[in-house]
N, C-alpha and C positions, 0 to 999 in steps of 0.2 A: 504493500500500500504506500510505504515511503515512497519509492523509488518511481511511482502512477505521479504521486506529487509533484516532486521531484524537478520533472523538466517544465512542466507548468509555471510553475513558481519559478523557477530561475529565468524562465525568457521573460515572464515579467519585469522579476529585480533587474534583468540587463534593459530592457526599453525604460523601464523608472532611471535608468543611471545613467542614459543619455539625455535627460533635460537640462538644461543649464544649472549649475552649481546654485548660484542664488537662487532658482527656485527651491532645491535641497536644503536650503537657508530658511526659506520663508517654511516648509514643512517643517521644520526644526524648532523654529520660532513656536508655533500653532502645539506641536507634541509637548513641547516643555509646558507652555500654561495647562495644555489639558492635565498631562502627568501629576505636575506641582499645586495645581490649581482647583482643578474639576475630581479628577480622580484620587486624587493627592496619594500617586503611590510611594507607598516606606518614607511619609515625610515625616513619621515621627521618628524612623529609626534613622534617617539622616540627621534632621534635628539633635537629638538627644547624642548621634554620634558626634557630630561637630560639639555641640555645648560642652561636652565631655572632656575632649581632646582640648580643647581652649576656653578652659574655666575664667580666663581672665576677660572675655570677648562681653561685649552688652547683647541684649538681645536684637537690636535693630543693627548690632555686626553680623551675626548671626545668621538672621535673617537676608542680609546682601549676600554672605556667602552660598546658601540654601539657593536662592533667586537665580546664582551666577553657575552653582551648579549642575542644575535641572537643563541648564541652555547649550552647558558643555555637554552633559549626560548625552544629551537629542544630537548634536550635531557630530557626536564620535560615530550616533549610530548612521546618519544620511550620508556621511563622510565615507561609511564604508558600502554605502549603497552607492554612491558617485563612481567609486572605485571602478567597480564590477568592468565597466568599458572601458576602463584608462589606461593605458599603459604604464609600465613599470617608472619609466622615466616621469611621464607625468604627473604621478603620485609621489613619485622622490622629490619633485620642485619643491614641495611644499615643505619639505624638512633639511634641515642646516645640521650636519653632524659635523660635531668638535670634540677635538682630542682622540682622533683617531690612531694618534702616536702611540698610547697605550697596547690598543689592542696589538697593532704591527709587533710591538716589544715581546707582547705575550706569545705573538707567532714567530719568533727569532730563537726560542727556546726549543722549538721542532712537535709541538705537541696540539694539543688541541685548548680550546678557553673556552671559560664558562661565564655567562652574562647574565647578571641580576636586575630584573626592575622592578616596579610596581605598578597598579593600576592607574598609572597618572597621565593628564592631557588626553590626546588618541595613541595610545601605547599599539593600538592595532597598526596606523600607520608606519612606527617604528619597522617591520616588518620590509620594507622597502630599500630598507640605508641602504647605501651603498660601500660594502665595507672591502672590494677588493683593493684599494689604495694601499690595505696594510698586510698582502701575501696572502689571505684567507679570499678566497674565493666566493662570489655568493650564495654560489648554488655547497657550498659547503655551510651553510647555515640552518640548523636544524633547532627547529620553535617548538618548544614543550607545552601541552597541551591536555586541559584535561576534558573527556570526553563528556557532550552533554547527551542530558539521559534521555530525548526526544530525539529518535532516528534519523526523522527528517531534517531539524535543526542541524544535526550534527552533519549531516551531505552537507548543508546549504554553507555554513558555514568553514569547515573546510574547503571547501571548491571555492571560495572568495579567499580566505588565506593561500590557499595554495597559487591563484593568479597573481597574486601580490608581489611574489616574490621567487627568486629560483631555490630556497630552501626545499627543507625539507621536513612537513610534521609529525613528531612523534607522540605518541600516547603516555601521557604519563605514569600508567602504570607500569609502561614498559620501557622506559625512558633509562633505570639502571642498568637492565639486560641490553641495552642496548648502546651503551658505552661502553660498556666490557667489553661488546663485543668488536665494538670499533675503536679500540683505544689505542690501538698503534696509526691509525688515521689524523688528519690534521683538519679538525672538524670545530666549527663555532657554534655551543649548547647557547640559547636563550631563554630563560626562567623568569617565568611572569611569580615570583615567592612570595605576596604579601598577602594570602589570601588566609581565611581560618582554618587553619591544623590541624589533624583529628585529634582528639584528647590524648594526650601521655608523650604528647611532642616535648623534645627534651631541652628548647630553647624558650626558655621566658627569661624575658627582661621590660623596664616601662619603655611603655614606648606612647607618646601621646598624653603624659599623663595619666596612662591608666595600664595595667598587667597586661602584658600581651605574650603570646605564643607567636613564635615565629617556624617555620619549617624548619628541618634540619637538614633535608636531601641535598638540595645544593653542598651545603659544607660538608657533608661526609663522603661525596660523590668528590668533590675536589680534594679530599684529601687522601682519599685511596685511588685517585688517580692521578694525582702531584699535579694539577689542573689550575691554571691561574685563573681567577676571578676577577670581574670587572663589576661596574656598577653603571648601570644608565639611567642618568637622571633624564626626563623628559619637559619640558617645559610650554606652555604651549604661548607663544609670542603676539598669535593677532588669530583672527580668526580664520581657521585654516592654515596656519602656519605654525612651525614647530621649531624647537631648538632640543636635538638629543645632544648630550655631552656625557662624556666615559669615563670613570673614572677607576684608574686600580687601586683593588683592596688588599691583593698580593699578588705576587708571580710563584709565591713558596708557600702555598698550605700547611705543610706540613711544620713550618718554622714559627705558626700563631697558638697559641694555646687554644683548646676546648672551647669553644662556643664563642670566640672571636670575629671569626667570619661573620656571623648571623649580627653578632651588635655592629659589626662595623655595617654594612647593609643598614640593618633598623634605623641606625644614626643617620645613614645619608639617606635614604629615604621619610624619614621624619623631618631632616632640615628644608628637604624640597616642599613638603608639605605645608610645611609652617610658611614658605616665600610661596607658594601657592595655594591656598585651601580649596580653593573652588574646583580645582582639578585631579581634585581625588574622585576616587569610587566611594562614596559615602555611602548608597544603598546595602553593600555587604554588611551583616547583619558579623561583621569583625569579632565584636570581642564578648560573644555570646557561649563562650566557653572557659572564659575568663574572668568569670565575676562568679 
């Protein structure tokens, strides 16, 4: 029955993705006030997560953050409905990556790197950079992913990752078997890690103000495979436009103490946070295993 769906639905989302960009804008505009407004979806758990995270904010800051949200939320998603027809190049214009000295450094070592972000700005566009300037190839890019539990979603969205970019996605469940099993390859892992942990996750530290669980996979993956880590901050600069910058958190795992990796991430991902709030993923229902 997925599959009946399937092609339906994708020759629509490709004729939707050929209308001019600002009209993608003005739908954007229209989904935010219904979402925030009419429906008001998770806008308590957005609320109460921003108020949480920044105890020190008044309510009508709050509130602009909330406003500025719901406008980013809508326009990540038309953004990636825009895609669908665009070429690769075309989609890259809109993003600015700096400091791609970093990674090049990480591939001077002869191995593979691992790249950390979080749910910030359009983190889907990130998907595009263009990172062969630094010896890593693109189509040696392979995007960790974790599988959604509606069939059809998960075609629809995969087939639009997958145009994005010449990576390559892998399933999270399967994502360690599968660096072991490529780890004499010289391959660039991307981990979207900020998401809620299942319980007995071995990294808590605060993060936002409040107890947080962080993944541990990344760092144990890097560290039993001497794998250098990076950090991608995301920024989002105007609308439609982006700024990714990189930053290393080591080239040597195995020379950081026990749960290192994970705060140092937490920290630069919490600092972008704080110069951005309105480009988080507030909806995530975060730190509901943490209190």
């Amino acid at each position: 029955m997925s599959k009946l769906l399937f092609y339906p639905i994708l020759l629509f989302i490709y004729l939707f993705s050929l209308i001019p960009k600002k009209v993608h804008y003005l739908f954007s505009d229209i989904s935010a006030w219904l979402l925030r407004d009419l429906f008001k979806y998770r806008v308590d758990v957005v609320v109460t997560n921003i108020a949480r995270s920044f105890p020190e904010k008044k309510y009508k800051e709050i509130k602009a953050i909330v406003r500025k949200f719901y406008l980013n939320f809508t326009d990540n998603f038309f953004e990636m409905l825009w895609s669908v027809s665009k070429s690769e190049d075309k989609i890259r214009s809109g993003v600015t990556a700096e400091n791609l000295d970093v990674l090049a450094s990480a591939f001077k070592l002869g191995g593979s790197a691992l790249i950390v972000l979080g749910h910030q700005a359009n983190w889907e566009r990130m998907l595009a950079i263009d990172i062969s300037p630094t010896g890593y190839r693109n189509e040696d890019m392979r995007m960790v992913y974790k599988k959604m539990n509606s069939k059809l979603s998960d075609l629809l969205i995969h087939w639009i990752r997958g145009r994005r970019s010449a990576g390559t996605l892998v399933e999270m469940n399967d994502i360690a078997r599968y660096m072991f099993k490529h780890k004499d390859e010289q391959l660039c892992y991307i981990f979207i890690a900020d998401q809620a942990p299942l319980p007995g996750s071995k990294y808590v530290t605060t993060f936002l103000n409040q107890k947080t669980r962080f993944f541990s996979g990344p760092e144990q993956l890097s560290r039993k495979l001497e794998m250098p880590v990076l950090y991608l901050n995301i920024e989002r600069v105007e609308r439609g436009k982006y700024r990714a910058g990189l930053t290393s958190i080591t080239e040597h795992p195995s020379s950081l103490n026990d749960g290192e990796i994970s705060q140092l991430f937490a920290s630069l991902l919490e600092e972008g946070i704080i110069k951005a709030p309105s480009d988080w993923l507030w909806t995530h229902r975060r730190w509901k295993r943490d209190n």
